[in-house]
C-alpha positions in Angstrom: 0.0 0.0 0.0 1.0 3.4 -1.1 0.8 6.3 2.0 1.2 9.9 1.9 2.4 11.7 5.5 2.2 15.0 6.1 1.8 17.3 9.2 -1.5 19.0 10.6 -1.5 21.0 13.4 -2.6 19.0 15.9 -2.0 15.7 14.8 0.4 13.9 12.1 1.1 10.5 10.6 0.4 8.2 7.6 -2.5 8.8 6.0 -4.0 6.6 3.3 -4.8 8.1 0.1 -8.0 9.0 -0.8 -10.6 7.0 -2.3 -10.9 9.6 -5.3 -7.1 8.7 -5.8 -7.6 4.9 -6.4 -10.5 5.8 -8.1 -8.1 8.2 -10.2 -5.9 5.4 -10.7 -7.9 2.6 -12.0 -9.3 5.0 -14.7 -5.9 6.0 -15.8 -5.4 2.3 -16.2 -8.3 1.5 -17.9 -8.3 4.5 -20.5 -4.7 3.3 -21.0 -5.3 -0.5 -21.5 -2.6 -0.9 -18.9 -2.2 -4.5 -17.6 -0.1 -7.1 -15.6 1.9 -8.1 -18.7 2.7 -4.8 -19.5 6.4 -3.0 -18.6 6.1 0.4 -18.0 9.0 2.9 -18.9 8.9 6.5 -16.8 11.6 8.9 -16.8 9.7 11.6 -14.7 9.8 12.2 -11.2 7.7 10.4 -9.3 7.0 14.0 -6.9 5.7 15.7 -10.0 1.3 14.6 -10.4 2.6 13.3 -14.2 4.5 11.0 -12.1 2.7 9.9 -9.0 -0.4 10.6 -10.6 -0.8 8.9 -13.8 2.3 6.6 -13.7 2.9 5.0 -10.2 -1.1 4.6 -9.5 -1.7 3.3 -13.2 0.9 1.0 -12.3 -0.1 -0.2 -9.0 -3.5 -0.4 -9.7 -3.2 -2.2 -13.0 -0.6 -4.5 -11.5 2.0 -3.9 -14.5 5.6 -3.5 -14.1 7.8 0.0 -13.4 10.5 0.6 -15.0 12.8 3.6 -13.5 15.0 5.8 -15.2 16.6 7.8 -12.9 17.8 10.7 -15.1 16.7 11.0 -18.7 19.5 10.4 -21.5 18.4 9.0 -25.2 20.4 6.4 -25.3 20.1 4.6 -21.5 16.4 5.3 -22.4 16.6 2.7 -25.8 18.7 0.5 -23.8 16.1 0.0 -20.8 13.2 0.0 -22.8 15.0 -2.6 -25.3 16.5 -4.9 -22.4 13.6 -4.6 -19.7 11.4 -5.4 -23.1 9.3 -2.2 -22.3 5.4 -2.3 -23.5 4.4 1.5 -22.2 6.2 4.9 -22.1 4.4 8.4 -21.3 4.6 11.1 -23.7 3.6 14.5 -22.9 3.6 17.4 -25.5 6.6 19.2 -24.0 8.7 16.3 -23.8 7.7 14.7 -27.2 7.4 15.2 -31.0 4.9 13.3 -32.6 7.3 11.0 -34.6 5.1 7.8 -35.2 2.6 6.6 -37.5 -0.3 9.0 -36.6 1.8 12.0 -36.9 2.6 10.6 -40.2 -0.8 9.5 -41.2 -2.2 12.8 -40.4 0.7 14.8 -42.4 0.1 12.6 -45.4 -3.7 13.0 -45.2 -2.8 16.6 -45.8 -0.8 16.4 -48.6 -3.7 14.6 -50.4 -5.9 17.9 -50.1 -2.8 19.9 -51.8 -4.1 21.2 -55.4 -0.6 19.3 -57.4 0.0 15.9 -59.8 0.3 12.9 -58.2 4.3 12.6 -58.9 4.4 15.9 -56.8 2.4 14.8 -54.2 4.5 11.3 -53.5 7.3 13.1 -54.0 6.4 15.2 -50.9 4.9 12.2 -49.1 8.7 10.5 -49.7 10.7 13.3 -48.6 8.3 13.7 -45.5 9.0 10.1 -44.3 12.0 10.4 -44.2 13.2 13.4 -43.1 10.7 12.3 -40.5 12.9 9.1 -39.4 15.5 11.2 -39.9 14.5 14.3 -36.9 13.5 11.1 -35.0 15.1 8.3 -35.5 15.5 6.9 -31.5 11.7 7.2 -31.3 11.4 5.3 -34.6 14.0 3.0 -33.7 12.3 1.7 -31.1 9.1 1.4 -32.4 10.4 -0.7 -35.2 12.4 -2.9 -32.9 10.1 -3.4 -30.2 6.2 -3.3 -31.6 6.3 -6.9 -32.4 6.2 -7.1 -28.4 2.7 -5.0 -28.3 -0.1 -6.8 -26.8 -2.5 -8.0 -29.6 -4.8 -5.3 -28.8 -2.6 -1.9 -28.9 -0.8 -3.9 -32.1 -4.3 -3.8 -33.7 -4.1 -0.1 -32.8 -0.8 0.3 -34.8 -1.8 -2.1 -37.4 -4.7 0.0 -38.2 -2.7 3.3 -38.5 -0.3 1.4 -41.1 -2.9 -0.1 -42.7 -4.0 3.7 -43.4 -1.1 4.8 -44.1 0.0 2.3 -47.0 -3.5 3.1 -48.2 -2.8 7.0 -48.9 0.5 5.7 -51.4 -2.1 3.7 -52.9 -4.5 6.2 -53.5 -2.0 8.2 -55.2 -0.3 5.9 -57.5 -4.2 5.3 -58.5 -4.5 8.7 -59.2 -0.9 8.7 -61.0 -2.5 5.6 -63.3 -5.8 7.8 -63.8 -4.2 10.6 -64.9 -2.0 9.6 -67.4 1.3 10.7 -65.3 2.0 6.6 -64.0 2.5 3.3 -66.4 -1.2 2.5 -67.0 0.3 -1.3 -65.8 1.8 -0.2 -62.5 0.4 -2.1 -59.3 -0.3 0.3 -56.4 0.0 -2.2 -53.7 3.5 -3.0 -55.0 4.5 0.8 -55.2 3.4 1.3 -51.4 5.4 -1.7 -50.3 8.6 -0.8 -52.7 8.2 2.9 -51.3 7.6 2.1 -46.9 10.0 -0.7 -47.6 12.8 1.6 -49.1 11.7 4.8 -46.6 11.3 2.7 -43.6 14.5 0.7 -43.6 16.8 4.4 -43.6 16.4 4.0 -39.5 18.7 1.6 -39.9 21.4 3.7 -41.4 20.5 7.3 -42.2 23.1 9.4 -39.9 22.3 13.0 -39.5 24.9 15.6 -40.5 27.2 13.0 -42.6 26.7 12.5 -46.3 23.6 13.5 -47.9 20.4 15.0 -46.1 17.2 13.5 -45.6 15.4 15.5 -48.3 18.1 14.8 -50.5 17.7 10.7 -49.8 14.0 11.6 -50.0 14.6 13.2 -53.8 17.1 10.4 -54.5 14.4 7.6 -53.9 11.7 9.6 -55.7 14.2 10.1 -58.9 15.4 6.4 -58.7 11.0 5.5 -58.0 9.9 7.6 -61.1 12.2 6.2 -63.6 10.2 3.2 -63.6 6.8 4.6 -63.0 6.4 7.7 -65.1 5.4 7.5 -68.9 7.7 8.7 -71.4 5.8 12.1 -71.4 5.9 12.8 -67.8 9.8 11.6 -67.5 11.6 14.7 -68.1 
């Protein structure tokens, strides 16, 4: 059991934490999914309410598994979520971008309501990606390393994202093919799996600040992309 002492004037001692507490906690766990199996990463003091609040109690009360950092460095933090085999980490808007698949998903969706030609609009979808993986490439890293240990349920979450996303390269190589700007014989599930496939992998090796930048990857991969996909007329 978790106490909280603190002094009144005439009397002092533990005191056990208030029922709208637990209650606060078992609602954090449940609008998180939280559960035994999972291993929760937190690199935020425990005095601060992020902390105690939302972290320890969901933890407790969902009877998962802590996992302390004591101060926050990029790489101890990919080594104890990879070793400890991490399920859960906290993000708050001033400690995190949004590097994964929604941010993604959503900045995609807008380039889709941009008035240019399909090869303009992948091109920007490309050079996105990965100058994306590029700004955040621990984030990424770890996502790619470690989703295949998500719970079936928050994988369904992720799965359905992806599914989204790969369905936006799609659309466009449609549109590509309809307009006369793509080989009329291209397949547009092939495309989005030879373009995530190609983008994706870069976490692997892109290094910022040596050799080219990520937009110039980005324009390599469209270049190298188009010169099997645009007709003759749209080549130059």
């Amino acid at each position: 059991m978790t106490i909280i002492s603190w002094s009144l004037r005439d009397s002092s001692g533990p005191v056990d934490i208030p029922i709208s507490s637990l209650d606060n906690a078992r609602l954090i766990a449940e609008y998180q999914s939280l559960t035994p199996d999972d291993r929760i990463w937190c690199y935020l003091p425990l005095f601060f309410s992020a902390g105690i609040c939302n972290i320890l109690f969901g933890t407790f009360s969902s009877g998962a598994t802590l996992v302390l950092q004591e101060t926050f460095d990029p790489g101890e933090a990919l080594r104890l979520i990879h070793d400890e085999r991490c399920t859960v980490y906290h993000g708050f808007a001033n400690a995190f971008k949004r590097p994964g698949i929604t941010y993604e998903l959503e900045r995609g969706e807008a380039v889709l309501r941009l008035p240019i030609s399909a090869s303009e609009r992948l091109r920007q979808m490309i050079v996105n990606m990965v100058e994306n993986i590029a700004t955040n490439r621990p984030h990424i890293t770890v996502f790619f390393e470690e989703r295949r240990r998500l719970s079936s349920k928050k994988f369904s979450l992720v799965k359905e994202k992806r599914d989204r996303y790969e369905q936006l390269f799609r659309q466009v190589v449609v549109e590509g093919i309809q307009t006369g700007e793509f080989c009329a014989d291209s397949d547009p599930r092939i495309i989005a799996f030879a373009i995530l496939g190609m983008c994706n992998w870069t976490y692997q090796w892109l290094q910022s600040g040596k050799g080219f930048s990520a937009r110039e990857i980005g324009n390599m991969f469209c270049d190298l992309l188009f010169q099997g996909l645009l007709t003759s007329q749209n080549s130059d």
